[in-house]
N, C-alpha and C positions, 0 to 999 in steps of 0.2 A: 429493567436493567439500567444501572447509571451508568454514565460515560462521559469519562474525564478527557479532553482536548487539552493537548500539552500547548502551550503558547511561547517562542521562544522570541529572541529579537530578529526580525526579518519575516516571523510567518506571514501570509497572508489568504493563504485558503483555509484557515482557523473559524473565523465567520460562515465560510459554506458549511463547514462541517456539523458546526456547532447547529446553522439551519435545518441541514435535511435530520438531521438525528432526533433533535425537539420539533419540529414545524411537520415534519413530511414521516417521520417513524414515531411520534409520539414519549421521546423517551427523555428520562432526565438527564440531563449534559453540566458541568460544571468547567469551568478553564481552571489549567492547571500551571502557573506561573514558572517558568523554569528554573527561578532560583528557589523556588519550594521544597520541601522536603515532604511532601504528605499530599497524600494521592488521594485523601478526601475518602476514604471507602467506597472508591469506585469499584466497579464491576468488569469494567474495558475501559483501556486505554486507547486514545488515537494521537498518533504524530503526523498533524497537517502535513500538507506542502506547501510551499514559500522558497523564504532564500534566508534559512537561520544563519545569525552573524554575515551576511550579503555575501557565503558562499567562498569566503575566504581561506586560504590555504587549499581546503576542495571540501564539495559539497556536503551539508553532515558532518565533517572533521569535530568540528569548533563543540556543535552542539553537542556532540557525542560526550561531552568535558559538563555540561552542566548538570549543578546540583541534580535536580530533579531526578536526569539519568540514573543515578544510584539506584533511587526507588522503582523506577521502570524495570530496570534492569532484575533487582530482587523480585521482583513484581510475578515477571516475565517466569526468571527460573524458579521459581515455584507453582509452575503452572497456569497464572494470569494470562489474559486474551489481551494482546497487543498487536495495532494495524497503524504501519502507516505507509503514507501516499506520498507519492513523488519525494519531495525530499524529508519524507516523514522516513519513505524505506531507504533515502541514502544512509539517513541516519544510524538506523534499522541494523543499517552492513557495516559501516563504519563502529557501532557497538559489539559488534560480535553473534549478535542474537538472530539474525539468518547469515545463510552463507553466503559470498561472492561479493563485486564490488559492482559500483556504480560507476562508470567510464566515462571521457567525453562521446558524444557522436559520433560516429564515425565519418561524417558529412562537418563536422566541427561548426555545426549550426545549431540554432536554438529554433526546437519544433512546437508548433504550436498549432494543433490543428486532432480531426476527430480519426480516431483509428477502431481497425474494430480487432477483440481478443475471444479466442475462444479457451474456455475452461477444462483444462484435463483432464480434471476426476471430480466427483462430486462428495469426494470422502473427507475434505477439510471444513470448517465452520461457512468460510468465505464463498466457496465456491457451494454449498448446500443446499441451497435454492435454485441452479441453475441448472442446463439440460444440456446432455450428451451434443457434442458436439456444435452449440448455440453462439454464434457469433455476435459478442455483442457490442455497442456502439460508444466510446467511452473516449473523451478526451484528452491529449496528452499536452505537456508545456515544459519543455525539461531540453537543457542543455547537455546532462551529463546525465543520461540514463542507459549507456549501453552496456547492457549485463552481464558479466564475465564471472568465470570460475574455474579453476584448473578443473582436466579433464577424468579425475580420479573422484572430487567432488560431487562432477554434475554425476558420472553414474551411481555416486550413492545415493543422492534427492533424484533422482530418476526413479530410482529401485524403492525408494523411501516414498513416493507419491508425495515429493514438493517443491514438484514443478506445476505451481496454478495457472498460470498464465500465458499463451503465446499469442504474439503478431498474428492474425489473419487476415484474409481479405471479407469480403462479405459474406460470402458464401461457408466460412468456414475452414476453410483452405490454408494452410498454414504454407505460406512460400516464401521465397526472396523479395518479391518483391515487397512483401506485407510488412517488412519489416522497416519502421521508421526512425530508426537507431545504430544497427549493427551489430542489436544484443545477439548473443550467444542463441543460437538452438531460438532465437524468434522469442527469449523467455522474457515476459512481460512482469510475471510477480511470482515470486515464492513464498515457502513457509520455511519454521525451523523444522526440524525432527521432531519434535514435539507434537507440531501442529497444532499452537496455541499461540506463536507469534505470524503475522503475515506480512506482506510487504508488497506491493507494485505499483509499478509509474504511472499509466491513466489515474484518473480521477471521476472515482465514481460518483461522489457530491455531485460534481457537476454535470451529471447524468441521470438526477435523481430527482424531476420536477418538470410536471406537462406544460410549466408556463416558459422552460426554455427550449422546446420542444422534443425532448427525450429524457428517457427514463430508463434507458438501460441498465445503467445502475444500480436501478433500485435493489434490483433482485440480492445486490451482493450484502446491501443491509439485511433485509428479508432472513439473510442466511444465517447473520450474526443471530437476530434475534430470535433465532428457531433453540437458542442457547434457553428461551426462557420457561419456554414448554418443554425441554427435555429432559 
């Protein structure tokens, strides 16, 4: 499977990405320049995290405007696999292509630190590798990730199965306290309706390699690439 790495001004987890994809999953990675128009006959798209255009007006706004977007976008609704991370999925919201917004904090602080998520269902690409109720250990860095969406929304991706992701504790336990944001309902990452675009705040790259001593993450690439044998 190729996999095109959108690179905008400000990314800077573009490099982990592009690492674990080629080095740690084997697969072909190409960057993809965001004043570009051609997405190179990728297979999957990814929008790193970083701080596109250094986050100005609010996170994702800016980049949401570049070239590239068009094609992501056509990409996406015609059925293409798009994921991205931290402000890959502010992005993500601010395009229209999942639902709900990216908020400041509710602590109006910038976290930086490991949390653990546990996965909802096993019925989207992302989550397809992983196990009923498995708590797993995945890093977060994000100022403005706390997840919102009017109340009429979330019961439809309730009802729709795309809600991927909640705050846990280790155990698996989905509570107040687990939550290191203030998002909504603990929700960590979504899909669209479709479920072929995805989006949430941890960052699995960096959870994707024994020599930084976890790999929880790995599993959520795992899941992508079970696309190749299906």
């Amino acid at each position: 499977m190729k996999f095109g790495v959108v690179v905008f001004p400000g990314s800077n987890c573009d490099e982990d990405m592009v690492y674990v994809l080629r080095h740690r999953m084997k697969q072909p990675v190409v960057k993809l320049w965001h004043k570009d128009h051609d997405l190179q006959n990728c297979d999957f798209i990814v929008l790193p995290g970083g701080f596109s255009y250094g986050d100005y007006l609010r996170s994702g706004a800016i980049a949401r405007f570049s070239p590239i977007m068009q094609e992501v976008i056509a990409f996406a609704n015609k059925g293409g696999f798009v994921f991205g991370v931290c402000n890959g999925f502010q992005i993500l919201c601010e395009a229209g292509l999942v639902p709900g917004a990216l908020l400041r904090n509710d602590h109006s602080r910038f976290n930086c630190e490991n949390v653990y998520v546990r996965p909802e269902h096993q019925a989207a690409r992302l989550t397809a590798a992983t196990k009923p109720g498995q708590a797993l250990k995945i890093p977060i860095a994000h100022g403005e990730g706390r997840y919102y969406t009017d109340a009429e929304t979330l019961r439809s991706m309730e009802a729709n199965g795309q809600i991927l992701f909640r705050y846990c504790d280790a155990s698996g336990q989905v509570t107040p306290e687990a939550n290191p944001n203030g998002s909504l309902g603990n929700i960590a990452g979504v899909c669209n309706a479709g479920k072929n675009v995805f989006g949430m705040m941890p960052h699995p790259e960096r959870a994707a390699d024994p020599e930084l001593g976890n790999t929880d993450g790995q599993v959520l690439f795992e899941g992508l690439l079970q696309l190749v044998s299906a």
